[in-house]
N, C-alpha and C positions, 0 to 999 in steps of 0.2 A: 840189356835193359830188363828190368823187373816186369813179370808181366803176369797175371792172373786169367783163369777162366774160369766159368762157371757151368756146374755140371748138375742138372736138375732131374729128380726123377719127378714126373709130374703124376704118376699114381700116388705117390707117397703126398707131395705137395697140395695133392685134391684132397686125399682123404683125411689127413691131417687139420687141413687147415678149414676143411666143412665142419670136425670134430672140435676145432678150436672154438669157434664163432657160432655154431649153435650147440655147443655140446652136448651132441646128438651122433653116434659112430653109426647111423644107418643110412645118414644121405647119399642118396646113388650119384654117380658121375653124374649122373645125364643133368642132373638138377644142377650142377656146379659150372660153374662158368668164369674167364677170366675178364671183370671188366673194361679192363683199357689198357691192350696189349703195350702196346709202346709206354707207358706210365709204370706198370710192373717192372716190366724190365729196366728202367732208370732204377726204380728204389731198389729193383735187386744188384746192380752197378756198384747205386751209391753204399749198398750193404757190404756190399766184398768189397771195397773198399774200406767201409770202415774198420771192417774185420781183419784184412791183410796191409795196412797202409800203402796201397801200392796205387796207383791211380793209372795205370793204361789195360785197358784188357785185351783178352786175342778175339774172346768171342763169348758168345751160352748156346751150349750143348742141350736141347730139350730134348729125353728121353719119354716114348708115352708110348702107346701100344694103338694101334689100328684094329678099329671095330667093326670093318665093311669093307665095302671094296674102296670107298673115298675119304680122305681126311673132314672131321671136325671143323666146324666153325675155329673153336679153338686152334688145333695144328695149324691150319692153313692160316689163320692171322699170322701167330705166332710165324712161321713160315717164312712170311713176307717181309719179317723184320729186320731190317738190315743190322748184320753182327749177330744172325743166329741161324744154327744148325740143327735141324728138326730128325731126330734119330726114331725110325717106330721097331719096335716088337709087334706081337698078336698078343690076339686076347683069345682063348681055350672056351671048351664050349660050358665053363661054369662062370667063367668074364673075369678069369685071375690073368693078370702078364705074363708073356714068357718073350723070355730074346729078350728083355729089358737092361738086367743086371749084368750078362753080358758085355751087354755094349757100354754100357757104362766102367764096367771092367777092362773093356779094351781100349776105349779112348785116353781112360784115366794113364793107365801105362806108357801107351804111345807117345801121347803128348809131353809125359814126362823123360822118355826113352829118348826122343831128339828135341828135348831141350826148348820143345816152344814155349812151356809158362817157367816160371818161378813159384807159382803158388794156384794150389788151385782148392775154391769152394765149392763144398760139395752138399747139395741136399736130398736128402735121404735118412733111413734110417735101418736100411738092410744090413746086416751084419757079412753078407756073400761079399757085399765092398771091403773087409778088412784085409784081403789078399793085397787086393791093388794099392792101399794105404800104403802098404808097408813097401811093397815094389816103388809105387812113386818116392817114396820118403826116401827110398836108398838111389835114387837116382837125386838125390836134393832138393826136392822137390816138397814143399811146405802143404800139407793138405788142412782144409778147414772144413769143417762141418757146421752147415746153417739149419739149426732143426726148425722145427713148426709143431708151433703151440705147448704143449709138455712133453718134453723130450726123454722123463724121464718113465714115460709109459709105451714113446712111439721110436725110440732111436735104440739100436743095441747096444746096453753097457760094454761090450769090446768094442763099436765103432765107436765110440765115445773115445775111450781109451787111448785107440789109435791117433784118434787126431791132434794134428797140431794146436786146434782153437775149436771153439764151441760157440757159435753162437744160434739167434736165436730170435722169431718173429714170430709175434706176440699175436693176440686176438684182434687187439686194435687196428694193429697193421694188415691184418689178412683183411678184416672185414669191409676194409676201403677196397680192397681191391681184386675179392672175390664177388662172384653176385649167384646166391645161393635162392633158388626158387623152391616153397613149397609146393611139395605135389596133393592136387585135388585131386576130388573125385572125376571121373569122367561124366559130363553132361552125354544126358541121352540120347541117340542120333536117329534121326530122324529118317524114315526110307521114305523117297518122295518117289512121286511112278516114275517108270523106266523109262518112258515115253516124254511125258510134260513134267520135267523137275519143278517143284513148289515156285513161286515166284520168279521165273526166269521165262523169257520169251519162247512161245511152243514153237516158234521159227530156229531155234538157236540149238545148236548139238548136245543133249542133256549131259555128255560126256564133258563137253567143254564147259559148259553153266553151272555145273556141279563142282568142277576142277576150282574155276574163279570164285565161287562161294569159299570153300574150302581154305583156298590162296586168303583171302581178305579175312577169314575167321582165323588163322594160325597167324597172319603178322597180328590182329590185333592183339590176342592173347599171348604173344612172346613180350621179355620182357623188353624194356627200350635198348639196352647192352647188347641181348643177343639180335633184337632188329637191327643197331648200325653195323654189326659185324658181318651179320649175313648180305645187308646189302653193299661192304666192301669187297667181302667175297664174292658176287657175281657182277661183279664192273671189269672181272676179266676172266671170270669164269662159268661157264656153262651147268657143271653140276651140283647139284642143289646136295648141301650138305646132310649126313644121316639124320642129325636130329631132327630135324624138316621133314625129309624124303619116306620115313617109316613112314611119320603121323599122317604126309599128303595122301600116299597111295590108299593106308586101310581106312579113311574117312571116306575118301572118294567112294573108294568100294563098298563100305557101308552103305553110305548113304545112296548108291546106285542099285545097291541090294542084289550084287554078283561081281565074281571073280572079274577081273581086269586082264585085257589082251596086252603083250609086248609096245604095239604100237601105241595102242591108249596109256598107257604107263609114262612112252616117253612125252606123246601128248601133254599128259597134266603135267609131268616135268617143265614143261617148255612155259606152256601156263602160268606156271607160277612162276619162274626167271622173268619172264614176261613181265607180270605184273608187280615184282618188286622194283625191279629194275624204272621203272613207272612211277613211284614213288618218288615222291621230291623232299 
């Protein structure tokens, strides 16, 4: 039976597709986001489909690099979704990937070595994939390349080359279904006494009053995308994802106006699982 996969590198698909949609090459990760895990992945389905005319798939191979000790809001959706495979590298201490292309290189072969797909789409635009092109191809194996946005500034003329098929998601298309946040300025933080935090009961631990301040300022200010995702992410999970987990501890600590103990750390951790989880 005909059968396709899909093999994503998601460095290339963030930076890409932020570049398409605000053509702007300086937006950081952390701003980029994917709106509605399960929705992407359909349109990227019904894409390699249209691209490979094959209509059953094996799986999506998500390639992406791990920035902490804990997966992303993003990963960890992604993760959850049935018919995908969540591959990580690292990121280096200048935030480039490494281990990424790799794995993308060994899956790509493998899967072609025993025979699981017939065709497989690839998004990227690293030139390191033209090994594997050519390895999958001589195993029969039909390779397509789906670039993001102008491919012919972001994909290498030999991985072009290489491929079976070329296609290609436009601005339009990304922009439904990335959610790309301007970063502000940092509002000033305020150091309330160490003893009676500003507005919160002087009966009540300022460590904890400070924590649930914090917790209700960060969901208000996230956007709505990354509020439902965070809060499917902790309906069965405990730790509070990185993009969260920085901004909670050095606010706290600001605004407590000193260094943070182990316990107090997991404290406001808890705090705010707490109170998202609360949220209706």
């Amino acid at each position: 039976m005909d059968r396709y996969a899909i093999l994503v590198d998601a460095g290339y698909f963030f930076a890409a597709g932020a570049q398409a949609v605000t053509n702007n090459s300086s937006t950081k990760r952390r701003d980029i986001s994917v709106t509605n895990p399960t929705e992407l992945l359909a349109a990227l389905a019904w894409q390699a489909e249209q691209q490979t005319s094959i209509r059953h798939a094996l799986r999506v191979y998500w390639y992406d690099a791990l920035s902490g000790p804990r997966l992303s809001i993003d990963q960890s959706s992604l993760a959850d979704q049935p018919g995908v495979k969540l591959r990580l590298g690292s990121l280096n201490s200048a935030g480039e990937q490494k281990g990424v292309d790799s794995l993308v290189v060994t899956d790509l072969i493998e899967l072609a070595r025993n025979r699981a797909i017939t065709d497989a789409v690839v998004v990227s635009g690293d030139e390191d994939l033209r090994i594997a092109f050519q390895i999958a191809q001589s195993y029969g194996v039909r390779v397509h390349l789906l670039a993001i946005g102008d491919y012919r500034h972001n994909v290498s003329p030999a991985l072009r080359m290489e491929a079976d098929s070329v296609g290609v998601l436009d601005a339009t298309w990304l922009a439904s279904r990335l959610t790309i946040t301007s970063p502000k300025a940092p509002a000033p933080i305020a150091v309330p006494d160490p003893v009676t935090p500003i507005g919160t009961d002087p009966a009540m631990d300022p460590v904890n009053a400070i924590a649930r301040q914090v917790a209700v300022e960060l969901l208000a200010t996230a956007h709505e995308g990354a509020r439902t995702l965070l809060q499917q992410h902790l309906l069965n999970n405990t730790s509070v994802p990185p993009e969260f987990d920085r901004r909670l501890i050095a606010i706290t600590a600001a605004k407590l106006g000193r260094q943070l103990t182990g316990d107090e750390n997991r404290r406001i951790r808890g705090i705010f699982v707490g109170y998202v989880r609360s949220i209706k």
